[in-house]
C-alpha positions in Angstrom: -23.6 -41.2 -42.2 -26.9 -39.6 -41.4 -25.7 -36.2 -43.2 -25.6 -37.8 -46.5 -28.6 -39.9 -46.2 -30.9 -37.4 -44.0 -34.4 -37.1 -45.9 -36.0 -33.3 -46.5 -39.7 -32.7 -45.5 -41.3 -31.6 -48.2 -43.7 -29.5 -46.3 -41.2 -27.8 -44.0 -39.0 -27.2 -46.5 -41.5 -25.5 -48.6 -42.3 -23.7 -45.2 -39.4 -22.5 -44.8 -38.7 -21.3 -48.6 -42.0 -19.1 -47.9 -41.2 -17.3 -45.0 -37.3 -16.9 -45.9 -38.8 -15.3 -49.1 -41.5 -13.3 -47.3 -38.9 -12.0 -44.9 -36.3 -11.1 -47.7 -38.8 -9.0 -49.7 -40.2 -7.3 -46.7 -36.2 -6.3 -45.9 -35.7 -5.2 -49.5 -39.1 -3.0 -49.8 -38.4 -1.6 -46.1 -34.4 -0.8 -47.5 -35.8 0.9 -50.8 -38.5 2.6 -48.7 -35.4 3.9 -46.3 -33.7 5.5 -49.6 -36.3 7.4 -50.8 -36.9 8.8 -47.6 -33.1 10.0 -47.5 -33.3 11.3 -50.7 -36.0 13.8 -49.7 -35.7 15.0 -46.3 -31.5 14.1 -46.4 -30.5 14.7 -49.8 -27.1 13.8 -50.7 -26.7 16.3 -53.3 -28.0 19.1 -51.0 -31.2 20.2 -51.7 -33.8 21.0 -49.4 -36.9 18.8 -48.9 -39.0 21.5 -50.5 -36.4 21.4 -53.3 -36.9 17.8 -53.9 -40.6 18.0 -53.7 -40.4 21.2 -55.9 -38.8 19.3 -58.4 -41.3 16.0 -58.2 -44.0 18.8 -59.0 -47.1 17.2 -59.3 -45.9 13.4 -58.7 -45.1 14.7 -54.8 -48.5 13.7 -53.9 -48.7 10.7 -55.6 -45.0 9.3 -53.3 -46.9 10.5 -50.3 -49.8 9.0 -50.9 -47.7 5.5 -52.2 -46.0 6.0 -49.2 -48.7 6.4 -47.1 -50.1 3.0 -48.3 -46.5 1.0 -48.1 -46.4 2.3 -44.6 -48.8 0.3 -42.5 -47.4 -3.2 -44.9 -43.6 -2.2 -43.5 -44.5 -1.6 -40.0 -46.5 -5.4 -40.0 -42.9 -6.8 -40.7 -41.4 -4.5 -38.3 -40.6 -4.4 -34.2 -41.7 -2.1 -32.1 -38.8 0.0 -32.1 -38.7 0.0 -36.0 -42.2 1.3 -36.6 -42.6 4.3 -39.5 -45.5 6.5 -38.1 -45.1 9.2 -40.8 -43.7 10.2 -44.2 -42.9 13.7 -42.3 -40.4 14.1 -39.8 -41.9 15.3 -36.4 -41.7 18.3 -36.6 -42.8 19.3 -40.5 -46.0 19.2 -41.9 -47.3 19.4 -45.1 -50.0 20.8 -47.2 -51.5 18.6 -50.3 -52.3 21.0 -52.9 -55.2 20.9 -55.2 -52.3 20.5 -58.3 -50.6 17.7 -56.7 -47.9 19.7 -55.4 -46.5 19.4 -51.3 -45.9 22.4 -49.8 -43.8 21.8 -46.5 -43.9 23.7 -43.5 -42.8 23.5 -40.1 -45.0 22.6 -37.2 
């Protein structure tokens, strides 16, 4: 009856609870990461990306720049194919201005 009587290793076990708990916040912080994304350049209540930044005003710059710095920690937990190498789209660029506002634009 070695199933009931089989004796845990401390160490492994505790090895294990790391990196399942490692793994499970990277996933959640890349998920939450994903959503804000959609709600700016995929908004589900229709406005554009420069509406959504419009309406961030001054805090735009401040998610770019968060998201600037989450960036390189998500793409350490990620493949290859799952790499983020931008908060833009290809294909937009953006202007920081001096009041904290983003101004898009295409590129």
């Amino acid at each position: 009856m070695a199933l009931l009587t089989k004796t845990i290793d401390a160490r492994e076990e505790t090895v294990a609870c790391i990196r399942s708990t490692i793994a499970g916040a990277a996933s959640m912080l890349r998920a939450q990461f994903d959503n804000a994304c959609q709600l700016v350049w995929h908004n589900a209540y229709g406005l554009t990306p420069q509406q959504v930044l419009d309406a961030l005003g001054t805090d735009a710059a401040e998610l770019f720049a968060i998201s600037n710095t989450i960036i390189p920690i998500l793409n350490q937990a990620a493949d290859a194919e799952h790499q983020i190498t931008s908060v833009v789209p290809d294909g937009t660029t953006y202007t920081l201005n001096a009041d904290g506002t983003i101004t898009l634009g295409a590129a």
